[in-house]
TORPA-4810 file (N, C-alpha, C, O; in nm, 3 decimals):
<nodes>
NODE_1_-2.751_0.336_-2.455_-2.767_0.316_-2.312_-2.695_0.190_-2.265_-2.649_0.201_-2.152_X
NODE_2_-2.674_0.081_-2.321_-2.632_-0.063_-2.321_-2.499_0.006_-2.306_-2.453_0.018_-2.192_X
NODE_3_-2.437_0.048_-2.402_-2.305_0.105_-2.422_-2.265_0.174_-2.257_-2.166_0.132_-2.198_X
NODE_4_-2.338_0.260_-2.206_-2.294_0.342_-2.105_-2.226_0.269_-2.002_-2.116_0.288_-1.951_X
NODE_5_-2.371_0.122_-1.966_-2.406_0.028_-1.834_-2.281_-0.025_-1.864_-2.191_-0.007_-1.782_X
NODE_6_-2.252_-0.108_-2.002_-2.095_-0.197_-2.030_-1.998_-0.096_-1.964_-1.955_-0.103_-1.849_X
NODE_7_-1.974_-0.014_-2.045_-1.875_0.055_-1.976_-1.849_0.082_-1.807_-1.748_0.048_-1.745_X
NODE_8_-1.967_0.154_-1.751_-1.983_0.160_-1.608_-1.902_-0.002_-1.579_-1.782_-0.030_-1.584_X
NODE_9_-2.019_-0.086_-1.548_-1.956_-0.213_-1.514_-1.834_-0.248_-1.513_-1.758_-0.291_-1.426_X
NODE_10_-1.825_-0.218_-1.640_-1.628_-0.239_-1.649_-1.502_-0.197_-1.583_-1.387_-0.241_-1.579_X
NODE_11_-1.580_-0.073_-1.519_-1.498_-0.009_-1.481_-1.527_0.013_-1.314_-1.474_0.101_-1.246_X
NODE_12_-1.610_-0.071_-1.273_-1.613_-0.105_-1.110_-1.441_-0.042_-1.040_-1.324_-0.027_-1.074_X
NODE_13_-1.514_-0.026_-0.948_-1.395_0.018_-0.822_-1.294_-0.126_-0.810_-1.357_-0.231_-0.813_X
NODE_14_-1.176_-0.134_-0.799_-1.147_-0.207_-0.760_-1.089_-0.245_-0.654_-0.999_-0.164_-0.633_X
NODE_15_-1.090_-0.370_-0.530_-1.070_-0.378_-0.397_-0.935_-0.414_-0.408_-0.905_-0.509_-0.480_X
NODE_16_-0.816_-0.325_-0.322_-0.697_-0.337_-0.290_-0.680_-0.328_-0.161_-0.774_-0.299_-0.086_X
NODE_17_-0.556_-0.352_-0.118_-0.523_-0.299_0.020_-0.373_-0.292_-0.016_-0.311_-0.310_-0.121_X
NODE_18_-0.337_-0.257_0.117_-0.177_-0.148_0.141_-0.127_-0.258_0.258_-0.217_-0.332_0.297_X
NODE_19_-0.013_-0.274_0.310_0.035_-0.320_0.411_0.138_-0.226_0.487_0.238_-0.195_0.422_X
NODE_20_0.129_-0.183_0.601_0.187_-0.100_0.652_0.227_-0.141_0.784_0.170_-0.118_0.890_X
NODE_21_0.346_-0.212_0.760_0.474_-0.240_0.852_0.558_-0.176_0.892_0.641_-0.127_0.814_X
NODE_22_0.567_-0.148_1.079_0.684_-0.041_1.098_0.802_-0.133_1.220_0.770_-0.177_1.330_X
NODE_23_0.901_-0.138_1.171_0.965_-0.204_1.251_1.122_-0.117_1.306_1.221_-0.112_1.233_X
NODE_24_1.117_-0.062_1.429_1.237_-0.016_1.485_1.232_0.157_1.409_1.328_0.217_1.361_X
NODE_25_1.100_0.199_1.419_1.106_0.315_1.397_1.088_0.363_1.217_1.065_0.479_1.183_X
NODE_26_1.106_0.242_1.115_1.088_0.236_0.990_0.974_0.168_0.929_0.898_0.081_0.971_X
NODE_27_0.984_0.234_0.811_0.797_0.192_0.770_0.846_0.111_0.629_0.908_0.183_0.550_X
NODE_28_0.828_-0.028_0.588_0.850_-0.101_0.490_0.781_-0.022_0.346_0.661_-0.005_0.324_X
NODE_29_0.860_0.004_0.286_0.793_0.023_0.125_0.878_-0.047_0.014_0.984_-0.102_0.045_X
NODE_30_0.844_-0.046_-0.082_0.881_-0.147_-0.187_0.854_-0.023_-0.323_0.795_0.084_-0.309_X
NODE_31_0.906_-0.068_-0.433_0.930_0.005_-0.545_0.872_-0.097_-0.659_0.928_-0.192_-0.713_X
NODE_32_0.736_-0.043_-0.677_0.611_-0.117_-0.795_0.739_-0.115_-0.917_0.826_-0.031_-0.939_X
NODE_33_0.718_-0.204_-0.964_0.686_-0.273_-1.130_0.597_-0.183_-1.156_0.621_-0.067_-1.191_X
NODE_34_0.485_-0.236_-1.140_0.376_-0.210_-1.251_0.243_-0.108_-1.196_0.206_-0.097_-1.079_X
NODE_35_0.184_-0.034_-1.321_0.084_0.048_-1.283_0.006_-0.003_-1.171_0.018_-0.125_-1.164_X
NODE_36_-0.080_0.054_-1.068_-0.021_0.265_-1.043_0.060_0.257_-0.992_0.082_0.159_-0.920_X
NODE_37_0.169_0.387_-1.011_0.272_0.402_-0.971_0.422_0.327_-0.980_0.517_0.328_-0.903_X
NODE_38_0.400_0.263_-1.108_0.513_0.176_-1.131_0.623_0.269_-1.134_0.599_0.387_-1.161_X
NODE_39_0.793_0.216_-1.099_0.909_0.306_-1.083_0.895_0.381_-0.925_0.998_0.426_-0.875_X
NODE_40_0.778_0.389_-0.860_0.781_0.444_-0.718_0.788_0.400_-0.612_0.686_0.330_-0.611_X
NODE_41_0.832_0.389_-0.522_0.793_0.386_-0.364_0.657_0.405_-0.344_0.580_0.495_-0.379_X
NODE_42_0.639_0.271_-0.260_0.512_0.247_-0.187_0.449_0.168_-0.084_0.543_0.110_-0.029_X
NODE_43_0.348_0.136_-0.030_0.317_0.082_0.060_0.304_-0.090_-0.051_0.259_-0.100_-0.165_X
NODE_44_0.349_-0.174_0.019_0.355_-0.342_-0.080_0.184_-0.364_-0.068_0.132_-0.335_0.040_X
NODE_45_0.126_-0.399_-0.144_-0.001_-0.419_-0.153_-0.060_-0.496_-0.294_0.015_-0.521_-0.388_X
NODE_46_-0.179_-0.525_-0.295_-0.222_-0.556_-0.438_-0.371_-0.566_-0.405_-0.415_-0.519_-0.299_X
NODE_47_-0.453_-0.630_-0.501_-0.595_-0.698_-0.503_-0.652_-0.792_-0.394_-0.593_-0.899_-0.378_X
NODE_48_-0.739_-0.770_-0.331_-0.791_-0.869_-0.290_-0.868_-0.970_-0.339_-0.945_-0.923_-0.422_X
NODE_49_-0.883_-1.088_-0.325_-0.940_-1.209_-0.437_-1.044_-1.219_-0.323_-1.045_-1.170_-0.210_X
NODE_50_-1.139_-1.305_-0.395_-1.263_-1.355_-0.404_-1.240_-1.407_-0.277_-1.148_-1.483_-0.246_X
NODE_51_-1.361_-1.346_-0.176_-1.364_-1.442_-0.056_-1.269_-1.436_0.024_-1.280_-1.529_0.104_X
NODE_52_-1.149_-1.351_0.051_-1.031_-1.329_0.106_-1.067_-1.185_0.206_-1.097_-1.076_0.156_X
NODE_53_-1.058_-1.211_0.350_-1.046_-1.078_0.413_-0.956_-0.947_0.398_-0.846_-0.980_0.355_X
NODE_54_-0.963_-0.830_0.416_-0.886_-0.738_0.374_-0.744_-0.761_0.477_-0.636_-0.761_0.419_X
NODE_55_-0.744_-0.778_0.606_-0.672_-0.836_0.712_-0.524_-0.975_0.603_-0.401_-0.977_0.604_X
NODE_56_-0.633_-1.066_0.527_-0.587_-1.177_0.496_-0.494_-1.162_0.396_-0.384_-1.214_0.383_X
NODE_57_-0.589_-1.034_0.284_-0.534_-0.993_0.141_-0.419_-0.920_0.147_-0.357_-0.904_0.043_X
NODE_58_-0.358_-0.848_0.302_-0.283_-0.724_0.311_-0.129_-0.861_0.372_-0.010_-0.858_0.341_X
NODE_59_-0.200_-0.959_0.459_-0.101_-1.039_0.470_-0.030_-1.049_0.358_0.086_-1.013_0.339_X
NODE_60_-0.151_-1.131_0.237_-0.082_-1.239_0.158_0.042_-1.132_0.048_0.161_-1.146_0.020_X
NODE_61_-0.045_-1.045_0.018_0.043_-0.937_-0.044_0.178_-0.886_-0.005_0.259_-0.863_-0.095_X
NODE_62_0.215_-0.861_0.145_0.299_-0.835_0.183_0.416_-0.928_0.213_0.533_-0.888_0.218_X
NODE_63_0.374_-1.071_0.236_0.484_-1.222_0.202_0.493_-1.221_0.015_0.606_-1.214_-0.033_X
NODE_64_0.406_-1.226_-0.053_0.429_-1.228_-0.182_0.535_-1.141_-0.241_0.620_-1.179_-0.323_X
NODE_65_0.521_-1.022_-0.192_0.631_-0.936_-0.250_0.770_-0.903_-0.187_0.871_-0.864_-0.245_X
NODE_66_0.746_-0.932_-0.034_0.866_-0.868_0.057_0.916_-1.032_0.090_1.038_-1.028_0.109_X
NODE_67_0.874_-1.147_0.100_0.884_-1.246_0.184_0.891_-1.222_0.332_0.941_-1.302_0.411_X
NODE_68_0.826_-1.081_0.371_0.844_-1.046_0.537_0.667_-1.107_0.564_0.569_-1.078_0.495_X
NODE_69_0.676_-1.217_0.716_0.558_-1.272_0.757_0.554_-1.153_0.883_0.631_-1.118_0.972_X
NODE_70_0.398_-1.106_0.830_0.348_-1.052_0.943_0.209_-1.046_1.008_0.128_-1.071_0.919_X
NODE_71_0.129_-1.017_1.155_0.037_-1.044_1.165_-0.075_-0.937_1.178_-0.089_-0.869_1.279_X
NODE_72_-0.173_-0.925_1.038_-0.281_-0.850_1.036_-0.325_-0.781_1.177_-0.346_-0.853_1.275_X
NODE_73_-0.335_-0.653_1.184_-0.399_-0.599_1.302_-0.511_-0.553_1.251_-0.608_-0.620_1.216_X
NODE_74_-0.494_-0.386_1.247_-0.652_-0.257_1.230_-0.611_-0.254_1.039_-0.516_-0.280_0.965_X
NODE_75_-0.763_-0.201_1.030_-0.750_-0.131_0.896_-0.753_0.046_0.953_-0.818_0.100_1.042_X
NODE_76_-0.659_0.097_0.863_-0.611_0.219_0.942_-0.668_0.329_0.867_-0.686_0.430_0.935_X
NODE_77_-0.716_0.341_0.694_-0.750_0.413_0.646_-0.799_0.342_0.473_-0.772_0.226_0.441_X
NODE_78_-0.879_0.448_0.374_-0.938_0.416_0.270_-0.857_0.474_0.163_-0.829_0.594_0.165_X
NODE_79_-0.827_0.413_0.089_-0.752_0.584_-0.049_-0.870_0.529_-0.189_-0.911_0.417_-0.219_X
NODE_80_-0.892_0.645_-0.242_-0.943_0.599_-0.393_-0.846_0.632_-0.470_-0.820_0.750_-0.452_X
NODE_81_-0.768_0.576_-0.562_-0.703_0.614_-0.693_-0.768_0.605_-0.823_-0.788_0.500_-0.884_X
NODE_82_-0.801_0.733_-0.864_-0.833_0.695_-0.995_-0.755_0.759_-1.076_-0.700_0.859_-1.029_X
NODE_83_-0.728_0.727_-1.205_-0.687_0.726_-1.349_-0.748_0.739_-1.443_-0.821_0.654_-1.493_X
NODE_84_-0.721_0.893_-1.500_-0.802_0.969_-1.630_-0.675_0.948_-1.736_-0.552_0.949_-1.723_X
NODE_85_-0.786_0.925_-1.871_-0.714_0.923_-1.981_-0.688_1.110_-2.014_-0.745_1.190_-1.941_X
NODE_86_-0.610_1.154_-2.114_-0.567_1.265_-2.192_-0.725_1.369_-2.185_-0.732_1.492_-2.172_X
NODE_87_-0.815_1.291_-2.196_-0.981_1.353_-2.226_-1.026_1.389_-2.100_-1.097_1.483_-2.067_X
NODE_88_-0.966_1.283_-2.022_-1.054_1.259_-1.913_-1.159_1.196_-1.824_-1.221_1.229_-1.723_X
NODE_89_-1.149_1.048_-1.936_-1.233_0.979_-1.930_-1.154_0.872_-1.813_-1.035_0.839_-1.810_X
NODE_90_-1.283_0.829_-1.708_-1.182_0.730_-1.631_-1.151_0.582_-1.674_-1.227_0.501_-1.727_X
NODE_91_-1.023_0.569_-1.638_-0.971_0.445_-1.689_-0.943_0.297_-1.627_-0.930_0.182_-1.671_X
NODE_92_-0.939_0.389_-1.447_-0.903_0.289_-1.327_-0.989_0.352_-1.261_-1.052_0.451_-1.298_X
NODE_93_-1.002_0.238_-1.057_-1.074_0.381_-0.990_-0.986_0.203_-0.894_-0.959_0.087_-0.924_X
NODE_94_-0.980_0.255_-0.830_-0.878_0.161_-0.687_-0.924_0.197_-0.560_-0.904_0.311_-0.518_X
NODE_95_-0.994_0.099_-0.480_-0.998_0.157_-0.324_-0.883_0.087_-0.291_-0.858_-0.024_-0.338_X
NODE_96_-0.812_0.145_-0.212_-0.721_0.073_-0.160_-0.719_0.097_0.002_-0.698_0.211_0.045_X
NODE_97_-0.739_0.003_0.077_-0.740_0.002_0.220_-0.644_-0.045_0.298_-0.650_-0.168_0.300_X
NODE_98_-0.534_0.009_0.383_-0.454_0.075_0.474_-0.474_-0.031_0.582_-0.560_-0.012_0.668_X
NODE_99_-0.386_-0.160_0.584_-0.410_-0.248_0.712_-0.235_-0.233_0.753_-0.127_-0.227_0.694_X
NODE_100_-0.294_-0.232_0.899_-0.141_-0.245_0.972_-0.132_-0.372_1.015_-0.226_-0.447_1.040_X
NODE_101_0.040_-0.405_1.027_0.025_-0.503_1.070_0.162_-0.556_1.097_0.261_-0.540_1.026_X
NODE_102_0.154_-0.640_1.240_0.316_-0.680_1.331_0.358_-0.732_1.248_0.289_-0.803_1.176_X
NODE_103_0.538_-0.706_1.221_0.611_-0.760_1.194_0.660_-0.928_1.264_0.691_-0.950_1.381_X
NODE_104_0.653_-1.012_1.167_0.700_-1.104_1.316_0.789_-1.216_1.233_0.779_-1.337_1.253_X
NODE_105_0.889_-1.150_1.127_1.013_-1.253_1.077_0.979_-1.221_0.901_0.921_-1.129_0.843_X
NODE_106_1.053_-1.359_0.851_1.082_-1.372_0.728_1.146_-1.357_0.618_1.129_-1.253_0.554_X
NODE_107_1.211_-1.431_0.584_1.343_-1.357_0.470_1.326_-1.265_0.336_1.286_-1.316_0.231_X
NODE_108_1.361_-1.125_0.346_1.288_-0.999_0.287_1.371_-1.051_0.179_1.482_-1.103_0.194_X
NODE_109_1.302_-1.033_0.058_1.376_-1.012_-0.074_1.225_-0.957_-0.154_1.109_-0.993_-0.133_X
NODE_110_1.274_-0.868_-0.241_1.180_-0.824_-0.328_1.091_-0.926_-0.396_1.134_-1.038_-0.371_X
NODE_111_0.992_-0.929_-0.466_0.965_-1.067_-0.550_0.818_-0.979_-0.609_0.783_-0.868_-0.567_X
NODE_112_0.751_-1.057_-0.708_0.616_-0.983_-0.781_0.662_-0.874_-0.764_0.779_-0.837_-0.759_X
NODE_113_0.528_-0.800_-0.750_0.535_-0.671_-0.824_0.646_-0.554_-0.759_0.658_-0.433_-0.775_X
NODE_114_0.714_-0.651_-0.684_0.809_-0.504_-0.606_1.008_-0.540_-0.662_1.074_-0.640_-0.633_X
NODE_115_1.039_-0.457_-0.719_1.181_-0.420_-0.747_1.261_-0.456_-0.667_1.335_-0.555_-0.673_X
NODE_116_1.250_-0.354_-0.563_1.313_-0.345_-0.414_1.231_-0.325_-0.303_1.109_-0.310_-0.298_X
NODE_117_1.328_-0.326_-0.202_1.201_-0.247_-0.095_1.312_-0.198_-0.030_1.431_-0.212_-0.056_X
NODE_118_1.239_-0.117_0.086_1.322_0.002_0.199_1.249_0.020_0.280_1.130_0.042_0.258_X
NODE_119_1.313_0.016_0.421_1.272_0.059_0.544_1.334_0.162_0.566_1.457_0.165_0.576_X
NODE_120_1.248_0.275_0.577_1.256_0.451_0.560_1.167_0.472_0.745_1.088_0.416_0.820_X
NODE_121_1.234_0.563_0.736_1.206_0.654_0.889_1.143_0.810_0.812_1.137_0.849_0.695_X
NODE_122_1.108_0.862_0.930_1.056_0.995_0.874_1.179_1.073_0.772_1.171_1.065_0.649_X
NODE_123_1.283_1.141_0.834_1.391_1.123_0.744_1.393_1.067_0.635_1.369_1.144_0.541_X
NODE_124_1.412_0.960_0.608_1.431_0.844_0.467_1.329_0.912_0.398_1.355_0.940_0.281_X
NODE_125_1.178_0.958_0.456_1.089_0.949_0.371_1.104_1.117_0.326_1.061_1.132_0.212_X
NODE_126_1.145_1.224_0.378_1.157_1.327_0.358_1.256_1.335_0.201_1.226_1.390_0.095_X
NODE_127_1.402_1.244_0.246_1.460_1.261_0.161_1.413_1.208_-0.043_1.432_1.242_-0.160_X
NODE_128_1.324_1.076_0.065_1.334_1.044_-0.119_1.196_1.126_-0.172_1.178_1.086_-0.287_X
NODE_129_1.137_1.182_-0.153_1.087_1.316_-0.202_0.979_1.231_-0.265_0.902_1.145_-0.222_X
NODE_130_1.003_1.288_-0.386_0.914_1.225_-0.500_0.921_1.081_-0.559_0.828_1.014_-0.604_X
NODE_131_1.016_1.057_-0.552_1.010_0.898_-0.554_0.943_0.825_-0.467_0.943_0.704_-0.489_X
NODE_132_0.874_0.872_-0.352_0.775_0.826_-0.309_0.624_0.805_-0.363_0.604_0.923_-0.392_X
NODE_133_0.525_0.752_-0.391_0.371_0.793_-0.450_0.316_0.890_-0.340_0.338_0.879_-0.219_X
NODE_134_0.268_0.952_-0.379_0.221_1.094_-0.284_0.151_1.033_-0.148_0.200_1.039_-0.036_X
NODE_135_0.001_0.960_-0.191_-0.058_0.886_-0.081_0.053_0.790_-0.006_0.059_0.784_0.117_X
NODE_136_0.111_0.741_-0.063_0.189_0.633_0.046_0.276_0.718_0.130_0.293_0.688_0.248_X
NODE_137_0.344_0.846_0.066_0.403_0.893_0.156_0.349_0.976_0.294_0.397_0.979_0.407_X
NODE_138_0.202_1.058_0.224_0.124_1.109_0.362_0.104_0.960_0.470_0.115_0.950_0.592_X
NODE_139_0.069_0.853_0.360_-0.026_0.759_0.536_0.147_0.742_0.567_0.186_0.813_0.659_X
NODE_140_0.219_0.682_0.521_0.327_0.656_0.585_0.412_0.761_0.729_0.462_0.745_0.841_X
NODE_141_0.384_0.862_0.633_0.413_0.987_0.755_0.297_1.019_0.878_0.312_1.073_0.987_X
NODE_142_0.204_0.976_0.828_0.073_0.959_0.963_0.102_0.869_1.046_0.096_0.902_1.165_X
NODE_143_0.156_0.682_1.005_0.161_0.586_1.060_0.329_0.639_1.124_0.317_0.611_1.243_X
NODE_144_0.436_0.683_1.111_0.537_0.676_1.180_0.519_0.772_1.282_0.571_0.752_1.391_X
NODE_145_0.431_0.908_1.253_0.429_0.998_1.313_0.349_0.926_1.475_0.386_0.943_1.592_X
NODE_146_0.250_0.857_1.429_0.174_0.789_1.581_0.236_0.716_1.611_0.259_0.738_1.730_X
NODE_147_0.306_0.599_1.568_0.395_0.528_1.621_0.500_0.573_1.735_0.531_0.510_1.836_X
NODE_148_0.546_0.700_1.693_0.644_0.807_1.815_0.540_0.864_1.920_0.590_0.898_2.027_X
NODE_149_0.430_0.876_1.910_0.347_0.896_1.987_0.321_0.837_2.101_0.327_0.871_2.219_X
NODE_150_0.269_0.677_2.005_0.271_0.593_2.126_0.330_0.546_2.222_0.304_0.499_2.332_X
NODE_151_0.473_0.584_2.118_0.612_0.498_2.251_0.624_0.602_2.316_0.727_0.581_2.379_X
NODE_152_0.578_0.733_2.353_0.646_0.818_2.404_0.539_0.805_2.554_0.580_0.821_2.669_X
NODE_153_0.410_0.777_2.519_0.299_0.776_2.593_0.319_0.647_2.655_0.233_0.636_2.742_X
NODE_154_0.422_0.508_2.649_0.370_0.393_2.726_0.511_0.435_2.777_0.537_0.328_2.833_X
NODE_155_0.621_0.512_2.799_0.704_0.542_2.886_0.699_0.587_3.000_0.802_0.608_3.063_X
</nodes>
């Protein structure tokens, strides 16, 4: 029984967030390093630390990796990722929470956990297919899709 609780414990959810920047009709993604989804396209994101707002954590993540400064708005949505071993046993479990947020400067260069990055339009995102992570590509296609919405509605 000791055995079960260790394990459980261990394997707590862990708190992430996403940063989801759209500037001039394009939605910022970056290409992970490292698990989940290392080698893919994605929304720039990581962990939130101790005592850090999700607003704060989606900032700091998104200067850490892109060097683009931008300013926290809404949290827009929840994802769980989890990760089964060969058996099936779980290995990860990730909330990761979906903050948008204004672009407002900064000199972009990849850095931590991101390769590269790309500002993709609906297009861009159609084309790179699978080289996208599946979830980043639906919210991404949700967030550009309202974005045309809105500008069409404050005209």
């Amino acid at each position: 029984m000791d055995d079960d609780r260790s394990h459980f414990q261990a394997l707590r959810p862990i708190a992430s967030v996403s940063a989801a920047v759209v500037r001039d009709g394009r939605i910022l993604l970056v290409r992970r390093r490292n698990p989940p989804n290392a080698g893919r396209l994605a929304l720039p994101g990581g962990k939130v630390e101790p005592g850090e707002t999700l607003r704060s954590a989606a900032a700091r993540e998104l200067r850490e990796e892109t060097g683009v400064e931008a300013e926290p708005r809404e949290v827009l949505t929840a994802i769980d990722v989890l990760s089964h071993d060969a058996e099936g046993e779980l290995l990860s479990h990730y909330v990761i929470v979906v903050v948008r947020l204004l672009w407002r400067g900064g000199d972009e260069a990849a850095a931590s956990d991101a390769s590269e990055l790309e500002w993709l339009d609906l297009a861009g995102l159609d084309a790179a297919g699978e080289d996208v992570c599946v979830t980043a590509a639906r919210v991404a296609r949700e967030i550009l899709r309202g974005d045309g919405k809105e500008e069409a509605a404050s005209r």
